[in-house]
Jmol script that loads the backbone (N, CA, C; Angstrom):
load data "model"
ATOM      1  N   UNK A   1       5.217   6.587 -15.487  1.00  0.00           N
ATOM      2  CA  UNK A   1       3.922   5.980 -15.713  1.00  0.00           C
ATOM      3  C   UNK A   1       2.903   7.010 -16.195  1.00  0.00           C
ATOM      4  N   UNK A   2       3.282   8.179 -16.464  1.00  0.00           N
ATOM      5  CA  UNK A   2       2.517   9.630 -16.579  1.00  0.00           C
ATOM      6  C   UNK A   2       1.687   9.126 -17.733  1.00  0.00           C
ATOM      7  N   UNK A   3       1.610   8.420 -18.888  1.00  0.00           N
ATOM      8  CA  UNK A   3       0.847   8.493 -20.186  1.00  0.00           C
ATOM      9  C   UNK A   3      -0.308   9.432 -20.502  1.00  0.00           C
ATOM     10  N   UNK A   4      -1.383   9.348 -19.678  1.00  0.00           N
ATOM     11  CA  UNK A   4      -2.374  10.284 -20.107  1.00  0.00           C
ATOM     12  C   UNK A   4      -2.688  11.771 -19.476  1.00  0.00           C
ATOM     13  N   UNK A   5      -1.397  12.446 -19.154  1.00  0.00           N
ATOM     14  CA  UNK A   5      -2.164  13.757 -18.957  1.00  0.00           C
ATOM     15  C   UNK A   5      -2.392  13.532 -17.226  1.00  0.00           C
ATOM     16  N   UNK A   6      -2.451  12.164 -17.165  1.00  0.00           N
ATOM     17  CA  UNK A   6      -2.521  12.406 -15.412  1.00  0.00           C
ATOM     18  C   UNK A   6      -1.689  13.003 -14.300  1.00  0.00           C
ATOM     19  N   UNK A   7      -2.004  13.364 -13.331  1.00  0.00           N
ATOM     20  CA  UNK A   7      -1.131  13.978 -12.420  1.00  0.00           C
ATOM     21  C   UNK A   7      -0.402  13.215 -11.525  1.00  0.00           C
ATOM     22  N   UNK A   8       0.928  13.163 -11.828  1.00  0.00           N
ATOM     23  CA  UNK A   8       1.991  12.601 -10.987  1.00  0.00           C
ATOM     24  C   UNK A   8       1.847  12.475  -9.594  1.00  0.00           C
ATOM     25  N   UNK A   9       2.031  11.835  -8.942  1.00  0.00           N
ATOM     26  CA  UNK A   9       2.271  11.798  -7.352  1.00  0.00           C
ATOM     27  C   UNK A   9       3.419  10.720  -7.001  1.00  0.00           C
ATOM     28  N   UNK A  10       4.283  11.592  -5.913  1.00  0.00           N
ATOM     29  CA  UNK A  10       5.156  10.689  -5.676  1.00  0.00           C
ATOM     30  C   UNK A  10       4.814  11.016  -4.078  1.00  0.00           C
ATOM     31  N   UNK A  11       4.696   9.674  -3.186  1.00  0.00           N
ATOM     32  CA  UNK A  11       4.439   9.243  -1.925  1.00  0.00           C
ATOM     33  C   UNK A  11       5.610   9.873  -1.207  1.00  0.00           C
ATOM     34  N   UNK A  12       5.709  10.159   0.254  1.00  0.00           N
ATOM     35  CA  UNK A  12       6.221   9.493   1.438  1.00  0.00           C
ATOM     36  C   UNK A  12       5.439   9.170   2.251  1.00  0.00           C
ATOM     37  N   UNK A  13       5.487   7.708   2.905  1.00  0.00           N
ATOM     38  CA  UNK A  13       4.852   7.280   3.396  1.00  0.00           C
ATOM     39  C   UNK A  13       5.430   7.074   5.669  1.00  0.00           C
ATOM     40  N   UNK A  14       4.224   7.078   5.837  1.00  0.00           N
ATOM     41  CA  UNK A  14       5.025   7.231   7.592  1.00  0.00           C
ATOM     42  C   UNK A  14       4.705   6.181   8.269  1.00  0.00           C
ATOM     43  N   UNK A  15       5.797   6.070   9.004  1.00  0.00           N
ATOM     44  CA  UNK A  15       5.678   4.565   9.934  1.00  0.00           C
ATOM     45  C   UNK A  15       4.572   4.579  11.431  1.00  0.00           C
ATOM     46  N   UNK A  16       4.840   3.726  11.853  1.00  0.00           N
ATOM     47  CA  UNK A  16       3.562   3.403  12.851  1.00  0.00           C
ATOM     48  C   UNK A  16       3.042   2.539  12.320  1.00  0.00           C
ATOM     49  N   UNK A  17       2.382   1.575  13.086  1.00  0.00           N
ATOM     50  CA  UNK A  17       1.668   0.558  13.120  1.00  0.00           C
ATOM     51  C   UNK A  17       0.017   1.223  12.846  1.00  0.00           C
ATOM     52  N   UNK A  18      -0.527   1.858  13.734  1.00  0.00           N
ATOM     53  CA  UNK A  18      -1.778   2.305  12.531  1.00  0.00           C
ATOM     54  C   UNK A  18      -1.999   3.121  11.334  1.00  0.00           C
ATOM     55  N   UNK A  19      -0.795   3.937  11.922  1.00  0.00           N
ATOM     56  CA  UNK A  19      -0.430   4.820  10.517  1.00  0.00           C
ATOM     57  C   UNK A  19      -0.758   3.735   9.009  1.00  0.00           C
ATOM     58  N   UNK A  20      -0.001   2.942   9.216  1.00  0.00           N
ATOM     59  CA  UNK A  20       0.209   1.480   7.937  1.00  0.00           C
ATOM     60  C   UNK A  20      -0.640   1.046   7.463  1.00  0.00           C
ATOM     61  N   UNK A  21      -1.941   0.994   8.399  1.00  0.00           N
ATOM     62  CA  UNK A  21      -3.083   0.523   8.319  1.00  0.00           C
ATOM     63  C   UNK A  21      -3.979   1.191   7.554  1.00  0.00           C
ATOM     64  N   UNK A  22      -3.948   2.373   7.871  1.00  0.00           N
ATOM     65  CA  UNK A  22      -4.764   3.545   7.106  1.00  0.00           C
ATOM     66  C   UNK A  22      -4.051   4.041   5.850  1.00  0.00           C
ATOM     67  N   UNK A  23      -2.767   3.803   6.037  1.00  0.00           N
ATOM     68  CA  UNK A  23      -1.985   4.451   4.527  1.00  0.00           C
ATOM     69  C   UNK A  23      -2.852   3.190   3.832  1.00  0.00           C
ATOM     70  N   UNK A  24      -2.928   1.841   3.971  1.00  0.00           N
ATOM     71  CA  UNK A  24      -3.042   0.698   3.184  1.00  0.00           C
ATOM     72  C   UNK A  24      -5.045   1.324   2.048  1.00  0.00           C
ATOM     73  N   UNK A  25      -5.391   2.382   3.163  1.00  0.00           N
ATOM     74  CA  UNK A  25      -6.916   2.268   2.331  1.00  0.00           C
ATOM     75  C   UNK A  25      -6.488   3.711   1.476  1.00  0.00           C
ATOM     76  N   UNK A  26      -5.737   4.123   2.048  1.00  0.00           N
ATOM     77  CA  UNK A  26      -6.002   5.488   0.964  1.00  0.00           C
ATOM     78  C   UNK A  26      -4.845   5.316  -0.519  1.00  0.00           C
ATOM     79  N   UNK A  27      -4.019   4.283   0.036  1.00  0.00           N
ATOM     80  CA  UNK A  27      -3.025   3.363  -1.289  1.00  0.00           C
ATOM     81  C   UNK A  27      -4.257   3.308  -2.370  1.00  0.00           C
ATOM     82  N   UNK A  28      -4.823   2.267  -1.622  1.00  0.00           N
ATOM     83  CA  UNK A  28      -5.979   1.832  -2.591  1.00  0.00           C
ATOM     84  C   UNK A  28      -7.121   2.887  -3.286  1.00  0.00           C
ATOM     85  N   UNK A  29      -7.087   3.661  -2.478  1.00  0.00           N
ATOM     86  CA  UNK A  29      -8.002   4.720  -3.344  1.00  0.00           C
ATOM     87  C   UNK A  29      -7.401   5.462  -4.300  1.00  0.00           C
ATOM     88  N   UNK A  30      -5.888   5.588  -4.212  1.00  0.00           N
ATOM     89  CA  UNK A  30      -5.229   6.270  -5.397  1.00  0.00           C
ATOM     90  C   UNK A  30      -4.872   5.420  -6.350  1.00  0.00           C
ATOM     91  N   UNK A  31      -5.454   4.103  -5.900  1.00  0.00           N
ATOM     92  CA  UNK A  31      -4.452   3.040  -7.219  1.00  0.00           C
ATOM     93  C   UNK A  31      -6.423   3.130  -7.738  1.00  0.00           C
ATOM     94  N   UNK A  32      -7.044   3.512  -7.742  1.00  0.00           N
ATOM     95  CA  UNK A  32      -8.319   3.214  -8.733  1.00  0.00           C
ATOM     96  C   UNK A  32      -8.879   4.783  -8.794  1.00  0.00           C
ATOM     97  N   UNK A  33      -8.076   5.528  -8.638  1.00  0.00           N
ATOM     98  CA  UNK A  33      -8.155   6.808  -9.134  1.00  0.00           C
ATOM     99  C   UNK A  33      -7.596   6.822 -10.774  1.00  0.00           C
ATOM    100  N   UNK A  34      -8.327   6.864 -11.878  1.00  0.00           N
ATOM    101  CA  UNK A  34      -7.424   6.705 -12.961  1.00  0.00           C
ATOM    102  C   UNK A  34      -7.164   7.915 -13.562  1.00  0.00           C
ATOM    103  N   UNK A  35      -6.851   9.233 -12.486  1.00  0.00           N
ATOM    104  CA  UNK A  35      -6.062  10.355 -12.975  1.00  0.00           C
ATOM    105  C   UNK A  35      -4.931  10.354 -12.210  1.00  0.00           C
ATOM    106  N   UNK A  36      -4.690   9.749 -11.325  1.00  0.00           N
ATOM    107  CA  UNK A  36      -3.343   9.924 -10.475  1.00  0.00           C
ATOM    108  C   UNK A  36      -2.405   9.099 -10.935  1.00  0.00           C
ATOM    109  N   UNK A  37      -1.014   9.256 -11.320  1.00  0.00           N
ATOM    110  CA  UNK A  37      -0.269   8.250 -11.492  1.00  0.00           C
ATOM    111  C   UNK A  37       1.070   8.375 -10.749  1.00  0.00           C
ATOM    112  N   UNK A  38       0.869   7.252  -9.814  1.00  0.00           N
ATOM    113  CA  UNK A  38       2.132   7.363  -8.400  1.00  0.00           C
ATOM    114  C   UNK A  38       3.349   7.118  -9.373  1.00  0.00           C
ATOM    115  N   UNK A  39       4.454   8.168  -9.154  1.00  0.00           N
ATOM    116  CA  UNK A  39       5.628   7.646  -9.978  1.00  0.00           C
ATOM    117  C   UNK A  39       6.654   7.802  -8.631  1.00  0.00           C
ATOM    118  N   UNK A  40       6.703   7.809  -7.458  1.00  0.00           N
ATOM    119  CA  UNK A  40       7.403   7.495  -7.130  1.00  0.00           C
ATOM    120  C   UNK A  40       7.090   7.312  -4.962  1.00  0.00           C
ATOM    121  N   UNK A  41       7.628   6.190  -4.921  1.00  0.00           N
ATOM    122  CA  UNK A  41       7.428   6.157  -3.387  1.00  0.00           C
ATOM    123  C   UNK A  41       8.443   5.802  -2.507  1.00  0.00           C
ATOM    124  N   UNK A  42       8.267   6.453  -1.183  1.00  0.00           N
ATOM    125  CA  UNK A  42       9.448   6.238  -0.126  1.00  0.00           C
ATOM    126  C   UNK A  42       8.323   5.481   0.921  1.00  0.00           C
ATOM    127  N   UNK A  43       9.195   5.323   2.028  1.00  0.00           N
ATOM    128  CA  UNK A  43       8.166   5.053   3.574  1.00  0.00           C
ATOM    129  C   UNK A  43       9.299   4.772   4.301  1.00  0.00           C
ATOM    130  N   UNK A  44       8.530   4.633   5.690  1.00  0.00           N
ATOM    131  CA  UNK A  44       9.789   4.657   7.045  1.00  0.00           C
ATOM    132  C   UNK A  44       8.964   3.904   7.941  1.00  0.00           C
ATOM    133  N   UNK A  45       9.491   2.740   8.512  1.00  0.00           N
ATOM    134  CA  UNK A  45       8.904   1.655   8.756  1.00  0.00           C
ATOM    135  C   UNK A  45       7.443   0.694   8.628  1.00  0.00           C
ATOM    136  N   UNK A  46       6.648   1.248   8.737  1.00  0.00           N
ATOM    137  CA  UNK A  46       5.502   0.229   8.341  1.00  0.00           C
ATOM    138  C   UNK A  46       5.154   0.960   6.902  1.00  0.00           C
ATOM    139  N   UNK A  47       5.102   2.507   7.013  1.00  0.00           N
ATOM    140  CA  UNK A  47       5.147   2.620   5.588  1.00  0.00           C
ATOM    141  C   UNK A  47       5.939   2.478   4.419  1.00  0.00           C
ATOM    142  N   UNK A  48       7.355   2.059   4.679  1.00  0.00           N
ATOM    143  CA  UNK A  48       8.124   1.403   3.955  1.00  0.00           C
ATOM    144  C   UNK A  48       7.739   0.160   3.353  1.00  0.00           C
ATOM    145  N   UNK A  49       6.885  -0.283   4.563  1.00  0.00           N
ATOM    146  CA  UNK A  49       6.535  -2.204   4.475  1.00  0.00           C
ATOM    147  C   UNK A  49       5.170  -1.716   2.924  1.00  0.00           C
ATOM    148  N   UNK A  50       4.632  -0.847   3.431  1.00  0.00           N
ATOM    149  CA  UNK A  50       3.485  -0.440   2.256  1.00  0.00           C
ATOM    150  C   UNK A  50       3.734  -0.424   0.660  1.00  0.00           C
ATOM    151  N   UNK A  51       4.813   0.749   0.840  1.00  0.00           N
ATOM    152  CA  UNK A  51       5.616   1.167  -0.457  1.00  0.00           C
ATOM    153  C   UNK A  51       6.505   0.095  -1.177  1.00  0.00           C
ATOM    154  N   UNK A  52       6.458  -1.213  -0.100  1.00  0.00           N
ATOM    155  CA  UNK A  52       7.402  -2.458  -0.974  1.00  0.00           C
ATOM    156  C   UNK A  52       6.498  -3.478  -1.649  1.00  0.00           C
ATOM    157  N   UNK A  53       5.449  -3.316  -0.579  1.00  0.00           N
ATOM    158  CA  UNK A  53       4.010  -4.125  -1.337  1.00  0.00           C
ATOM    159  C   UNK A  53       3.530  -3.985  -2.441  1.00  0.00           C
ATOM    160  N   UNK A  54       3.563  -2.236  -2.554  1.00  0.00           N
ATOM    161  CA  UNK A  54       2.803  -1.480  -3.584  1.00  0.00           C
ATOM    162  C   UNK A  54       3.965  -1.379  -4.771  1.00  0.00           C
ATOM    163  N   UNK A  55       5.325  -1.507  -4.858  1.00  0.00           N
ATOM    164  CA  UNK A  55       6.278  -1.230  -5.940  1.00  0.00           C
ATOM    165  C   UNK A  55       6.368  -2.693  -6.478  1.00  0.00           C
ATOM    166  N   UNK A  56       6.148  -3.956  -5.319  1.00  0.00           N
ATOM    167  CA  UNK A  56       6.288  -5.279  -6.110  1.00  0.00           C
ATOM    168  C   UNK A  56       4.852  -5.766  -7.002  1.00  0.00           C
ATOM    169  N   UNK A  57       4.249  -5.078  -6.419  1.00  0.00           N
ATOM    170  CA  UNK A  57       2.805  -5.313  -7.500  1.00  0.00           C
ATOM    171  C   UNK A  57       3.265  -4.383  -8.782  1.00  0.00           C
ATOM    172  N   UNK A  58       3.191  -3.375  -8.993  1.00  0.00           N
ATOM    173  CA  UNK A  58       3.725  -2.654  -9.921  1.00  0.00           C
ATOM    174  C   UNK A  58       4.404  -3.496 -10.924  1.00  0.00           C
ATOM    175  N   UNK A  59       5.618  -3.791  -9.998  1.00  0.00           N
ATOM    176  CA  UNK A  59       7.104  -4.923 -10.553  1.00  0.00           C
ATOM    177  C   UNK A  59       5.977  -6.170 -11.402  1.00  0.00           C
ATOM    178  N   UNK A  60       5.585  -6.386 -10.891  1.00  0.00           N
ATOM    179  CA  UNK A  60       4.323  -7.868 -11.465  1.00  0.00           C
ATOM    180  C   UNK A  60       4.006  -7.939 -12.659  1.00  0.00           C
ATOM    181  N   UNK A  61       3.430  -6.264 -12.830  1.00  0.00           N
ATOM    182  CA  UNK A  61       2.990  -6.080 -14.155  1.00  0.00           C
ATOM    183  C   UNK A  61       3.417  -5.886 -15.067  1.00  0.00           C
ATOM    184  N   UNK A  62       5.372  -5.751 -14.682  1.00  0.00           N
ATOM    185  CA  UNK A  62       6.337  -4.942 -15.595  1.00  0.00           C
ATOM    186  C   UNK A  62       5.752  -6.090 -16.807  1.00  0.00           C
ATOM    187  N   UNK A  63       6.193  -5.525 -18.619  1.00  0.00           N
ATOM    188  CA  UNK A  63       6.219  -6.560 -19.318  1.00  0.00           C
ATOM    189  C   UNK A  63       5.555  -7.594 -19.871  1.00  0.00           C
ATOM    190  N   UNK A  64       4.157  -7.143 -18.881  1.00  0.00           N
ATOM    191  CA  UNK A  64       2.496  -8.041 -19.178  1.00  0.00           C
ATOM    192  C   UNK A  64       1.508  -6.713 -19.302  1.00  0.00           C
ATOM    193  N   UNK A  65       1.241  -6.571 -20.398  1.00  0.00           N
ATOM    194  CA  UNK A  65       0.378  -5.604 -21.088  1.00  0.00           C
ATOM    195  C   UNK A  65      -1.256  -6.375 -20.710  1.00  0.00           C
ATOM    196  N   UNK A  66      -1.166  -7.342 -20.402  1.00  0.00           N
ATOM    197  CA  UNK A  66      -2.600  -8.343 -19.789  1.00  0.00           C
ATOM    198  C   UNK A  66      -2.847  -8.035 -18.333  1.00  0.00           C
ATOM    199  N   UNK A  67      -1.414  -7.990 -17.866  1.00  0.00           N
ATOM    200  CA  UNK A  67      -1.868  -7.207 -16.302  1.00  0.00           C
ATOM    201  C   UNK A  67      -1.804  -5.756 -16.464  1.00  0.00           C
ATOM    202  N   UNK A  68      -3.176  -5.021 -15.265  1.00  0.00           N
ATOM    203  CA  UNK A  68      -3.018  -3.748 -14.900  1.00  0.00           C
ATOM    204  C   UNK A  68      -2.229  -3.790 -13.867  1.00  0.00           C
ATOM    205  N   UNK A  69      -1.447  -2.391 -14.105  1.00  0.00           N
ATOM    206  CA  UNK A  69      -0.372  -2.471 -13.376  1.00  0.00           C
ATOM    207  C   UNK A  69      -1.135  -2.147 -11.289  1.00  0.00           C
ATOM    208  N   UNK A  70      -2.187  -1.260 -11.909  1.00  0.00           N
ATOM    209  CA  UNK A  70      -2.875  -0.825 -10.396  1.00  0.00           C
ATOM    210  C   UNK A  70      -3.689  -1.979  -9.924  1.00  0.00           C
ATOM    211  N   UNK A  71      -3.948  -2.597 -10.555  1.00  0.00           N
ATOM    212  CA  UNK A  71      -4.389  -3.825 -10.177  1.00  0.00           C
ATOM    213  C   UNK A  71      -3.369  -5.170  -9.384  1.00  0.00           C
ATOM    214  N   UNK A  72      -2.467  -5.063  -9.791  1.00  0.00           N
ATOM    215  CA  UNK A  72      -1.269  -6.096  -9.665  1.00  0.00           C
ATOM    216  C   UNK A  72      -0.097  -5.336  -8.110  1.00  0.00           C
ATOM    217  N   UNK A  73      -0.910  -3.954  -8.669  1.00  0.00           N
ATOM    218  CA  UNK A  73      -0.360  -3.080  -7.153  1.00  0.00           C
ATOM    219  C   UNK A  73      -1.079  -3.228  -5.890  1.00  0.00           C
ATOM    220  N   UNK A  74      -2.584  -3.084  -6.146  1.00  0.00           N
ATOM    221  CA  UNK A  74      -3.213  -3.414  -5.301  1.00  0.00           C
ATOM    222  C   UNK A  74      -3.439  -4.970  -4.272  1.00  0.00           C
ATOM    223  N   UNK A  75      -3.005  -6.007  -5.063  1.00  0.00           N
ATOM    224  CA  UNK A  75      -2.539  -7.248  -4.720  1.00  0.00           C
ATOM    225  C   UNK A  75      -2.386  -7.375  -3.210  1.00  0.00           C
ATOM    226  N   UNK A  76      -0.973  -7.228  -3.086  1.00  0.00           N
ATOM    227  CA  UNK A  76      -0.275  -7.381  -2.418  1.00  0.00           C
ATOM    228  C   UNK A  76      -0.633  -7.093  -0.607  1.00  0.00           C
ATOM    229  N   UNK A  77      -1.410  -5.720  -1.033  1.00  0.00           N
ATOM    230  CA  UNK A  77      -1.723  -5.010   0.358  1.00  0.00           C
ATOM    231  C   UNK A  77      -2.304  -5.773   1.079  1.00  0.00           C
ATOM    232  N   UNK A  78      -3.911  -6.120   1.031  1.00  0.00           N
ATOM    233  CA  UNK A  78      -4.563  -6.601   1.793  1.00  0.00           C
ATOM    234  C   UNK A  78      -3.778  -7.675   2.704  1.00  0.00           C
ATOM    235  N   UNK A  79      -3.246  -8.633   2.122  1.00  0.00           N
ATOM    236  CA  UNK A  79      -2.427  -9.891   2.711  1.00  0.00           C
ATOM    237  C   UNK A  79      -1.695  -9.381   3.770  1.00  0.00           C
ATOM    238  N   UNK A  80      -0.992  -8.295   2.982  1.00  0.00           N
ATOM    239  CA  UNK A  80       0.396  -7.367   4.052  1.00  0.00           C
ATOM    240  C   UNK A  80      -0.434  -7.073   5.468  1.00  0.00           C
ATOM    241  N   UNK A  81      -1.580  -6.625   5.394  1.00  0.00           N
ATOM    242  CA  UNK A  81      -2.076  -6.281   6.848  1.00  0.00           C
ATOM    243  C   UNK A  81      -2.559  -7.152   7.514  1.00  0.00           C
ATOM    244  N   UNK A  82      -2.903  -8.252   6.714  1.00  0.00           N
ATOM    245  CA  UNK A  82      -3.435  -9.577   7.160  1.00  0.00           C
ATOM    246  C   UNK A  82      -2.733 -10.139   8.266  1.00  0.00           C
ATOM    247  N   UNK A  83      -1.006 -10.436   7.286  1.00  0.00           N
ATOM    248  CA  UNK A  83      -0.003 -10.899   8.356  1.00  0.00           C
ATOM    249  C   UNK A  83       0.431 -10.163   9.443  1.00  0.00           C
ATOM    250  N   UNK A  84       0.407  -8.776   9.373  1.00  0.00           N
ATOM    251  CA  UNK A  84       0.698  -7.643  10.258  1.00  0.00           C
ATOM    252  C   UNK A  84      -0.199  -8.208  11.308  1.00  0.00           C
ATOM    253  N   UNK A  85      -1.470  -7.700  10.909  1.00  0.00           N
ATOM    254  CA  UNK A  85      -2.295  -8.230  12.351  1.00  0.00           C
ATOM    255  C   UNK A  85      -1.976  -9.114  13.026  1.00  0.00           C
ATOM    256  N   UNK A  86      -1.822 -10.696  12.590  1.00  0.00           N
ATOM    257  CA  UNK A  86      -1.606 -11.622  13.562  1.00  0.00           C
ATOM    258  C   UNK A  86      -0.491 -11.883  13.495  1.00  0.00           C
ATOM    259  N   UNK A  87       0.083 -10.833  13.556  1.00  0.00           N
ATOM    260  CA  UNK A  87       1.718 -10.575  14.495  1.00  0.00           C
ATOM    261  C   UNK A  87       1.043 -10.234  15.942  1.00  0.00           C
ATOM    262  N   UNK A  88       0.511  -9.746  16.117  1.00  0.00           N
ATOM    263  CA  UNK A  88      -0.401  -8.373  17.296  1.00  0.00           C
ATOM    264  C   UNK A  88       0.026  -9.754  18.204  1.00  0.00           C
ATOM    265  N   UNK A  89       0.433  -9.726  19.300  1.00  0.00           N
ATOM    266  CA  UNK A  89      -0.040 -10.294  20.366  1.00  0.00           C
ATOM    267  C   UNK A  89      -1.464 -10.451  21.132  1.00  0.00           C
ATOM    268  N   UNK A  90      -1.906 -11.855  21.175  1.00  0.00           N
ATOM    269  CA  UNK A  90      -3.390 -12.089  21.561  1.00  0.00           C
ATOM    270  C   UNK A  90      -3.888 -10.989  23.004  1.00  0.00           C
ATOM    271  N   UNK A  91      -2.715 -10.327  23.908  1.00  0.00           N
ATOM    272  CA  UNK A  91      -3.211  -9.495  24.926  1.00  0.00           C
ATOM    273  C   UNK A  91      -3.245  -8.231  24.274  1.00  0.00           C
ATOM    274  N   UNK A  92      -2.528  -8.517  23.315  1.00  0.00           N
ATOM    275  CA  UNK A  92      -2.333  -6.218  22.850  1.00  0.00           C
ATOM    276  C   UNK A  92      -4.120  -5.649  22.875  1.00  0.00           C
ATOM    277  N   UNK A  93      -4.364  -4.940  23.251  1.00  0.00           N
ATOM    278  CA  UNK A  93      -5.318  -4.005  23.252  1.00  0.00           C
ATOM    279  C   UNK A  93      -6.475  -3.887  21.867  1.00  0.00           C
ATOM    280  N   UNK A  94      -5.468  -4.189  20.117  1.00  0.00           N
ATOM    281  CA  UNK A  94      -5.523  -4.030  19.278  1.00  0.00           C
ATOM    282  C   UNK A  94      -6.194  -5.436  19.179  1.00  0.00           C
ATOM    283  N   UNK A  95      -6.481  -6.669  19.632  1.00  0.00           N
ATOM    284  CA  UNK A  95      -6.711  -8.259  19.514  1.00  0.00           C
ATOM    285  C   UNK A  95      -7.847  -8.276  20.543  1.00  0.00           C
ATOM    286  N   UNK A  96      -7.580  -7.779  21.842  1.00  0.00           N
ATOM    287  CA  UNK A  96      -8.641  -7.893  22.991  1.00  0.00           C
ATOM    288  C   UNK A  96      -9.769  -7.058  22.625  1.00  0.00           C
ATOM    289  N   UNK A  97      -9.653  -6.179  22.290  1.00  0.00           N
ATOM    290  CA  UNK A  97     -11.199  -5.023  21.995  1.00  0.00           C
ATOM    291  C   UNK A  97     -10.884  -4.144  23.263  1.00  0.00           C
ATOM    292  N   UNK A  98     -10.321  -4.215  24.064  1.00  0.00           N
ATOM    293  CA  UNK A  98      -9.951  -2.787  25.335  1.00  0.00           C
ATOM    294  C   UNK A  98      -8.950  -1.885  24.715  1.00  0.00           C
ATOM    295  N   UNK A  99      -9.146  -0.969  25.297  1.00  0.00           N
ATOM    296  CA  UNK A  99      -8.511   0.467  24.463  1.00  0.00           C
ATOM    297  C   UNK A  99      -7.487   0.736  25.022  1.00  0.00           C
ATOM    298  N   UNK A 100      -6.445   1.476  24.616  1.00  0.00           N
ATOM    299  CA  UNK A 100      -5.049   1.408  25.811  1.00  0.00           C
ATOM    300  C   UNK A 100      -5.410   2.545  26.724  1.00  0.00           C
TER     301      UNK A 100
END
end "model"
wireframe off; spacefill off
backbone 0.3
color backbone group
């Protein structure tokens, strides 16, 4: 995806449940960075779940010169944490507002 001179980055991404959460905002700050161009990503459990979000948006844009591809990457995420959350069990700590 290198085209202009931009600087490559290829991810690993780390699992944990907040870890996921926070990879999800700094995803987004490199997908509207328009000198960085992610060419390649891993992850290990929730950041895996990230890196599948973020490669099927990508995938979206394959072949549509009308879609941006960082745009079509960015998609996906928000929803992903959406459903994550209300997985949480209504007592977890993370739903109640008490801290563990």
């Amino acid at each position: 995806m290198n085209q202009h001179n931009n600087h490559p980055l290829n991810l690993a991404l780390q699992g944990g449940g907040s870890h996921g959460a926070s990879t999800w905002g700094v995803l987004d700050a490199l997908l509207e960075d328009r000198r960085i161009d992610i060419e390649g990503i891993s992850g290990t459990s929730a950041g895996a779940m990230n890196a599948v979000a973020l490669a099927h948006g990508f995938a979206q844009a394959l072949g549509k010169p009308e879609i941006d591809p960082r745009d079509a990457a960015r998609e996906p995420l928000p929803p992903l944490i959406c459903f994550l959350v209300a997985l949480v069990p209504t007592a977890h700590p993370l739903r109640s507002g008490r801290t563990p």
